[in-house]
C-alpha positions in Angstrom: -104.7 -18.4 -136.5 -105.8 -21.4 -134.3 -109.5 -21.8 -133.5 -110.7 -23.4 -130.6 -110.3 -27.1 -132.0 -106.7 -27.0 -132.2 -105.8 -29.6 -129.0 -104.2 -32.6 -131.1 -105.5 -35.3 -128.2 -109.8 -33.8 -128.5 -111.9 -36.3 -129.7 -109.4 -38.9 -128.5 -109.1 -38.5 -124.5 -112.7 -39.9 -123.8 -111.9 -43.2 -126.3 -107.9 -44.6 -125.4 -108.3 -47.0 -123.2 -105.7 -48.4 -120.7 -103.8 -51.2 -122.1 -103.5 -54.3 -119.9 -100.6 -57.1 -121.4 -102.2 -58.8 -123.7 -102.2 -62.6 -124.3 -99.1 -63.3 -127.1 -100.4 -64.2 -130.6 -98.7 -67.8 -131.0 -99.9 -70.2 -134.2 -101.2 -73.3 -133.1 -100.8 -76.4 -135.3 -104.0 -77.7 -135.1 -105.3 -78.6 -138.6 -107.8 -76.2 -139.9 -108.5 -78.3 -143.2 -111.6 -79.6 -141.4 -112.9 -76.1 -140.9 -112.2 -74.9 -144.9 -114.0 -77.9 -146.2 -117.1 -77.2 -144.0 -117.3 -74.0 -145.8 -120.3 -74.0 -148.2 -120.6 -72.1 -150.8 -124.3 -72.0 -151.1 -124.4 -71.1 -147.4 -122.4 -68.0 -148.0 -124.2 -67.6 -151.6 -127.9 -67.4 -149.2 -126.1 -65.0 -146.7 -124.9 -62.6 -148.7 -128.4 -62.3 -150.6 -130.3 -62.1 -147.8 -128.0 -59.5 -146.6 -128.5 -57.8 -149.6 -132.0 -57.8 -149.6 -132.4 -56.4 -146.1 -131.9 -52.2 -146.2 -129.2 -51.3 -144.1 -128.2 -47.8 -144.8 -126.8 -45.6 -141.8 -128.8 -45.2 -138.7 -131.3 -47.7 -140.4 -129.5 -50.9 -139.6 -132.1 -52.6 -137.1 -133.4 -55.5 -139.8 -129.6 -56.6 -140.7 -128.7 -56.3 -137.2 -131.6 -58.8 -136.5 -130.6 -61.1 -139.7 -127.4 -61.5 -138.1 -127.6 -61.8 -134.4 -130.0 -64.7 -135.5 -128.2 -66.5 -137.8 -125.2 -66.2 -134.9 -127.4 -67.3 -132.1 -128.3 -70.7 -134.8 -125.0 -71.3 -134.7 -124.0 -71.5 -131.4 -122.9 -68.3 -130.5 -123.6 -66.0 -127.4 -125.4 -62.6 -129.0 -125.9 -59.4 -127.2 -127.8 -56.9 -129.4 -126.0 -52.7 -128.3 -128.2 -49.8 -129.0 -126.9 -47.1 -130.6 -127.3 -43.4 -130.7 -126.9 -41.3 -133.3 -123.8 -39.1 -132.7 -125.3 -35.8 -133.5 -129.3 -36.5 -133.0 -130.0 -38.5 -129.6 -133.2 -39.1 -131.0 -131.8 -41.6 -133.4 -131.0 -45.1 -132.5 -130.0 -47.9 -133.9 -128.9 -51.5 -133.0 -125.6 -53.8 -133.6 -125.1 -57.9 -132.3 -121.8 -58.8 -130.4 -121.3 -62.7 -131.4 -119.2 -64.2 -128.7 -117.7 -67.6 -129.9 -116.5 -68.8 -126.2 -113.1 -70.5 -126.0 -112.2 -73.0 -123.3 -109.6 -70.5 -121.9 -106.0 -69.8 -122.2 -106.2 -68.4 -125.8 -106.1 -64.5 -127.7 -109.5 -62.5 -128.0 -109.9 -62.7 -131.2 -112.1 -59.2 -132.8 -113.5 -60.0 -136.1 -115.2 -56.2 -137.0 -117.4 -55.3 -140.0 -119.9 -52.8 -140.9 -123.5 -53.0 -141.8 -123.9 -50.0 -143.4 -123.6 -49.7 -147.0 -121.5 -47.3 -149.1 -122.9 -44.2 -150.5 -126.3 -44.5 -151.9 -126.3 -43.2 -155.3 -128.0 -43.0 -158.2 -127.3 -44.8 -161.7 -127.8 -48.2 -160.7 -128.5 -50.7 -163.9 -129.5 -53.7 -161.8 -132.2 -53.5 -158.9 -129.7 -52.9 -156.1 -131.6 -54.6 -153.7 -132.5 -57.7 -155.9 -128.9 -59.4 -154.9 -128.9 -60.8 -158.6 -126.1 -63.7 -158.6 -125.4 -64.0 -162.3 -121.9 -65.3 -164.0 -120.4 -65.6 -160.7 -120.7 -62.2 -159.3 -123.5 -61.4 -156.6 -124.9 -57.6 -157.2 -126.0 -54.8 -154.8 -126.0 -52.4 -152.6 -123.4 -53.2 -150.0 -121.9 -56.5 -151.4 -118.8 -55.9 -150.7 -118.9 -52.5 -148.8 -119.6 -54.3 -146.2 -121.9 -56.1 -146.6 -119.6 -59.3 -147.9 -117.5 -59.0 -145.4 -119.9 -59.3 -142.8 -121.0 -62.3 -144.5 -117.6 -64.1 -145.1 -116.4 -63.5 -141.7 -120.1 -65.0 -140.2 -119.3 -67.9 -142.6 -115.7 -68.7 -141.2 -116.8 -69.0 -137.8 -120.2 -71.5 -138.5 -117.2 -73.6 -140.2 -115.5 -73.6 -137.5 -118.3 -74.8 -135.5 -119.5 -77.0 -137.8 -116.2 -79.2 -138.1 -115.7 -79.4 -134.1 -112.6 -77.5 -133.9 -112.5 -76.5 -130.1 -110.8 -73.0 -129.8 -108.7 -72.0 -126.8 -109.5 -68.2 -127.0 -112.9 -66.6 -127.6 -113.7 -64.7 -130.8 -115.7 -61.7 -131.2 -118.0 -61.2 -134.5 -119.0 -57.4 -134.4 -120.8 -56.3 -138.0 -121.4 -52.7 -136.6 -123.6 -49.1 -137.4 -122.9 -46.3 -139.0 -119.2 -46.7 -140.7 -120.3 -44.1 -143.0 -120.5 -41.8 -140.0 -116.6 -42.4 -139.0 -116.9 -45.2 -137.8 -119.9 -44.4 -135.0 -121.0 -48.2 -134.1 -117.0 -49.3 -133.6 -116.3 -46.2 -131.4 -119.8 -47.0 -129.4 -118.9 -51.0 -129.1 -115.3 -50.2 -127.9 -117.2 -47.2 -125.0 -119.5 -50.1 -124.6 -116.1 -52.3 -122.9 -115.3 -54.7 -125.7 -112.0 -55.7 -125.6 -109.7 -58.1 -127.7 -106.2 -59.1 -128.5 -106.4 -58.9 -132.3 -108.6 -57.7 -134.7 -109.1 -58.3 -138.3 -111.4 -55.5 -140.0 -113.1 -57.1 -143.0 -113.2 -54.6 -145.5 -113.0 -55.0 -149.1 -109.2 -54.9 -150.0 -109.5 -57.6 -153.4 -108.5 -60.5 -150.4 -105.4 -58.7 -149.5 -104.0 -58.6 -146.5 -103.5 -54.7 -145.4 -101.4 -54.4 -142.7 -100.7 -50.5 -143.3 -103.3 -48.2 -144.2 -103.3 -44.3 -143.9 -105.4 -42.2 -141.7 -107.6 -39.5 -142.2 -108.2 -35.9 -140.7 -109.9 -33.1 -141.5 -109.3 -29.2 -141.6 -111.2 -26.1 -142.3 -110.2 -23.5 -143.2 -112.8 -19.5 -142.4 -111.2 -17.1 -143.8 -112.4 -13.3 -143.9 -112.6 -9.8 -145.2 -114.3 -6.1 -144.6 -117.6 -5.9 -146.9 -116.4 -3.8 -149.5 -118.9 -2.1 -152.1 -117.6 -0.6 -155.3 -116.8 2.4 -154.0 -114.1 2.3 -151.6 -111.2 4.5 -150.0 -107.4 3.8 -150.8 -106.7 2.7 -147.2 -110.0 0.0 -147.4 -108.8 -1.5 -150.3 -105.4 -2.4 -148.8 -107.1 -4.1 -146.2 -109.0 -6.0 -148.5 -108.7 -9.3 -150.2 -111.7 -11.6 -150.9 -112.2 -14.4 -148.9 -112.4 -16.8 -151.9 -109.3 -15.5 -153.0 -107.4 -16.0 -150.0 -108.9 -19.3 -150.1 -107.6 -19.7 -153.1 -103.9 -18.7 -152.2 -104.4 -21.7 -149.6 -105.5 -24.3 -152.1 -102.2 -22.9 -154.5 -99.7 -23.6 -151.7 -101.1 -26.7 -150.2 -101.2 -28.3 -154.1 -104.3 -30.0 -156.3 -106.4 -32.6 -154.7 -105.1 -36.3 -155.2 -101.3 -35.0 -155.8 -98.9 -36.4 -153.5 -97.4 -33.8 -151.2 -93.9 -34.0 -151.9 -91.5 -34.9 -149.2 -89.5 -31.7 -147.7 -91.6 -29.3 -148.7 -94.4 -27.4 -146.6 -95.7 -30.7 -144.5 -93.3 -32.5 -142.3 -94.0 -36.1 -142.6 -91.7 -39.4 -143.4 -92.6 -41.8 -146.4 -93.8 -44.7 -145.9 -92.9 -47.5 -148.4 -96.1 -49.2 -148.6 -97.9 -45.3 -149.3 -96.6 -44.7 -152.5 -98.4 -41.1 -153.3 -99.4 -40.2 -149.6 -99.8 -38.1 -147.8 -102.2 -36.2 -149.9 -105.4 -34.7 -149.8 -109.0 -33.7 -151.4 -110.9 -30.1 -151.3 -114.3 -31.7 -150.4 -116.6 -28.3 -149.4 -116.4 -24.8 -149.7 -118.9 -22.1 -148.9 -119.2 -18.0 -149.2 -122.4 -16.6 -148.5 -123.3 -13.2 -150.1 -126.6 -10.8 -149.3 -128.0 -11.4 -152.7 -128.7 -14.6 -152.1 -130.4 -16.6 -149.0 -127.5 -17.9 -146.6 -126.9 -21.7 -146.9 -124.4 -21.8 -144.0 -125.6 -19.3 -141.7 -122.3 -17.6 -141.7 -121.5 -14.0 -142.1 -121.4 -12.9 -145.6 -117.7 -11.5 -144.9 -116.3 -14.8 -144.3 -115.8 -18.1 -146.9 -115.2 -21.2 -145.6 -113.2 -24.1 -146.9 -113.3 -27.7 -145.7 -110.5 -30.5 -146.6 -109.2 -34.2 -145.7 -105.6 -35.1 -145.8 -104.7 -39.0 -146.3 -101.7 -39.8 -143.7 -99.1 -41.7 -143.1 -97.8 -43.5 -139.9 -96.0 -40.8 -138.0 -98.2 -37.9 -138.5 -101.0 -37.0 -136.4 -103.6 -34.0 -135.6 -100.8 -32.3 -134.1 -98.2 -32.3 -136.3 -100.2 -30.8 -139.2 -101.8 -28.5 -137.4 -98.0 -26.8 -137.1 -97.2 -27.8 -140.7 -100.6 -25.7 -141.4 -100.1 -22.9 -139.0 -96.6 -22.2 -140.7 -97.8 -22.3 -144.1 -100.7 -19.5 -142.8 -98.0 -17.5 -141.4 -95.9 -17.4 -144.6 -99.2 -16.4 -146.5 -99.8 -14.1 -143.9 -96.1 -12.4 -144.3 -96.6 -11.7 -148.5 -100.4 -10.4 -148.1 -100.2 -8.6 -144.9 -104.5 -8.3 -144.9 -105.0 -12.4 -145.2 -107.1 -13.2 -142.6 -107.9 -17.1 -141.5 -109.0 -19.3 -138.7 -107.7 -22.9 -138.4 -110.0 -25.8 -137.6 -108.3 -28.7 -136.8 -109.9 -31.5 -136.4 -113.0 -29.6 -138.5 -115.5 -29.0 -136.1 -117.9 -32.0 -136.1 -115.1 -34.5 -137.6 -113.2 -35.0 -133.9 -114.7 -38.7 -133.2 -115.9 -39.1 -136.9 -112.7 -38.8 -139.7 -110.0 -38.1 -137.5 -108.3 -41.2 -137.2 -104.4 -42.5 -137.0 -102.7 -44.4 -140.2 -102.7 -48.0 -139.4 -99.4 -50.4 -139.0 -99.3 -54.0 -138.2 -95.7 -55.6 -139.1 -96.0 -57.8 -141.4 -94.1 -60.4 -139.7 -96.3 -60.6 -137.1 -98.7 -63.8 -136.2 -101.9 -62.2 -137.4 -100.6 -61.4 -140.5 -99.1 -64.4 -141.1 -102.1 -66.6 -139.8 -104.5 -64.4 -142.7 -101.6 -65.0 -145.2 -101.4 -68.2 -144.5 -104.9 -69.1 -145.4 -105.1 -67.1 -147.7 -102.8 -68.7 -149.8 -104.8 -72.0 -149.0 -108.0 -70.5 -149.9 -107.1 -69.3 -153.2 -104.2 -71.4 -154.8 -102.0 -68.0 -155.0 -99.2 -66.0 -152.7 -101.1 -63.9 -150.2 -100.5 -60.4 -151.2 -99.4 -58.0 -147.8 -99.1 -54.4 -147.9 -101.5 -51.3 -148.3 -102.1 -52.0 -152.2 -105.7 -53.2 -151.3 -106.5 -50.6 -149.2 -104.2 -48.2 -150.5 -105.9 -44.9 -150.0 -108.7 -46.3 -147.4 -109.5 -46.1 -143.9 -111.1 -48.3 -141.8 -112.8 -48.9 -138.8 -109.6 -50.8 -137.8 -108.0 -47.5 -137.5 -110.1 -46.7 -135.0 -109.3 -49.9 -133.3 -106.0 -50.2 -133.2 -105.6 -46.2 -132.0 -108.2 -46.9 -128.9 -107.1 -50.6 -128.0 -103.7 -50.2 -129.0 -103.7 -53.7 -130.4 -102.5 -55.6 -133.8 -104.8 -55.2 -136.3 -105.6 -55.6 -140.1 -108.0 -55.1 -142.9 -108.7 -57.3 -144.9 -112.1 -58.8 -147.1 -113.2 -59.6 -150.5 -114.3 -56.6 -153.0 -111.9 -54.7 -155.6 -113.2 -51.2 -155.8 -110.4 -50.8 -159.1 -113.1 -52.6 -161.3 -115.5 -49.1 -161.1 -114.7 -46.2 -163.2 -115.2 -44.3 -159.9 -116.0 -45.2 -156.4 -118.8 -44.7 -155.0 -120.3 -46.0 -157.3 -123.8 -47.8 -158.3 -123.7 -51.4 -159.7 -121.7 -52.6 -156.9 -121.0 -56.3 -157.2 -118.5 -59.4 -155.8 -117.5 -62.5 -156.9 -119.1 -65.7 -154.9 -115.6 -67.1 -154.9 -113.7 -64.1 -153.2 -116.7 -64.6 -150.8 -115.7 -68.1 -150.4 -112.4 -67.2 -150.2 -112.4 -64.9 -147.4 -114.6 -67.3 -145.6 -112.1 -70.1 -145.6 -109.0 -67.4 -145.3 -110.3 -66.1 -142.0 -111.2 -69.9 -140.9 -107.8 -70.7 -140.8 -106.0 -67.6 -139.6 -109.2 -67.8 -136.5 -108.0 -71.4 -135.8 -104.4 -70.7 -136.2 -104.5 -67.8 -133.4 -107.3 -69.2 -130.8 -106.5 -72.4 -130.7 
């Protein structure tokens, strides 16, 4: 029942890179109070609107890659400006800065990773959403906190640093980067491109927690098939007969309802993860039969329908291990309707090196966390929160990171996606002070590790 995707490492050989040792992650004691209170609200108000105001969406990201590799180059920084191309049309290109805040040696590498592109566009919007209307405290638009607010905070932190004089040992890396939307494109393309670090923090909007788990992603397709049958029909054609829907339909009954957590000792072999509370689970997202009525939509025979889902993991799965969880649960559907017929995809063709990406763990008792903890309990008055409630449900780009450089990462930015009624949604929107928070929360955990 396995197609010709089924080898767990494709999509992965031509990204892991070797590891070399990498520097320790020890907390200096330098005082980072100078580098907070250079922090300027306005600064990051102007930012953020500008950012708003430049058009960003995927593949389009050439103005905001500009806005940024400016304002770094003002501030001291070394930019290099990567092109990009498209990963399934080589005529499209676009471009993303590599800030380079150069240490005086001896320190970490410091990766500070965000995305340019915005969520999905939709409709519904209330407010212009490229107007970046600041009123009550909240800034509005497309973008302002996915990701465009974390770009912005994490920019912010390190012109603060700069600005109060604090000399770091270790360089630091700012990479707001294409095409998120597209798996993560512009972060697989910087990392090919040979940049390498010691820690990474992924600003993405987690309500200024610090995630230090998050689950993965991978997707499956199932094409499953049947003889054309016509209303008139012999005995022996009928038993070899079931509609592809329905036999997509048996799948979808065994695996469970979208958004239900699988339960634990039952078809999928996985281990719970205390920070995951409902996960793993998954979503139907597309499903396709053609028929000769009707013109084809997919190109595919009109004997076969095709079905196409994500599962949400947790640490200790991988591509490999569900495709034998799946491949026993098609077997045991295959053994009560003898004339079920499916092919497994897995990784779904086209979704190797896009959403196929390992759940995320950095111990929380580890320096990065507690450096990002550490300020952010400075930055906002309040116990840092740690664990996946943030991001509970999300991946990142720092996925992607931490599975290719096999280093300690975490997610973490301002932006509470709990506020919508669903997400995406239009009338995004952040608070100026979880900017300002971030900003001074990433200040101190950059001092605290580089210096």
């Amino acid at each position: 029942m396995s197609g010709p995707l089924s080898d767990p490492d494709l999509g992965r050989k031509s990204e892991v890179v070797s590891h070399k040792p990498r520097r320790p992650a020890v907390l200096s004691t330098i005082d980072t109070r100078p580098a907070l209170a250079a922090i300027d609200p306005r600064r990051v108000l102007d930012l953020e609107q500008r950012s708003i105001r430049t058009p960003s969406s995927t593949f389009e990201e050439g103005d905001i890659a500009d806005l940024y590799a400016d304002y770094m180059s003002a501030m001291g920084l070394e930019v290099e400006m990567q092109k990009v191309t498209h990963p399934f049309d080589a005529k499209r290109r676009s471009r993303q800065p590599i800030g380079r805040l150069k240490g005086t040696g001896g320190g970490p590498t410091l990766l500070i990773n965000a995305h340019m592109d915005p969520g999905v566009e939709m409709s519904g919007w209330t407010v212009d959403p490229y107007a970046a209307k600041f009123e009550d405290g909240w800034i509005w638009g497309m973008g302002a906190h996915d990701d465009k607010g974390g770009c912005v905070a994490a920019i912010c932190a390190l012109e603060a640093i700069v600005h109060s004089g604090i000399r770091l040992k270790g360089d630091v890396l700012m990479t707001p980067v294409v095409a998120h939307k597209l798996g993560g494109a512009g972060t697989r393309a910087l990392l090919r491109h040979g940049v390498r670090a010691d820690l990474c923090i992924n600003m993405e909007h987690s309500n200024n927690t610090i995630a230090n788990v998050c689950v993965g992603v991978v997707m499956v397709r199932f094409v499953c098939s049947a003889p054309e049958l016509f209303f008139r029909y012999s005995p022996q054609a009928r038993a070899a007969y079931i509609n592809p829907i329905e036999q997509q339909m048996e799948i979808v009954r065994r695996i469970g309802p979208s958004l239900t957590p699988i339960a634990a000792g039952g078809w999928m072999t996985f281990t719970p993860h205390p920070e995951l509370p409902g996960f793993p689970t998954h979503t139907f997202d597309v499903m396709h039969k053609e028929h000769y009525y009707f013109k084809s939509a997919t190109g595919r025979s009109t004997r076969e329908c095709e079905l196409t889902l994500q599962f949400r993991t947790v640490p200790g799965q991988t591509v490999a291990t569900i495709e034998s969880d799946l491949e026993r649960l098609l077997a045991r559907i295959k053994q009560d309707h003898p004339a079920f017929n499916c092919m497994l995809e897995i990784p779904a063709r086209g979704t190797e090196q896009t959403w196929n990406q390992r759940a995320m763990v950095c111990p929380a008792d580890h320096p990065l966390v507690a450096a990002l903890a550490e300020g952010q309990t400075l930055a906002s008055g309040q116990p840092a929160m740690v664990g996946a409630h943030g991001r509970l449900g999300n991946v990142g780009d720092g996925n992607i990171v931490q599975e290719v450089l096999g280093i300690p990462t975490v997610q973490y930015g301002p932006g509470d996606i709990r506020v919508y009624k669903e997400w995406p949604t239009p009338d995004e929107r952040v608070r100026l002070s979880d900017l300002v928070t971030a900003a001074k929360a990433v200040a101190h955990a950059t001092v605290r590790l580089c210096s």
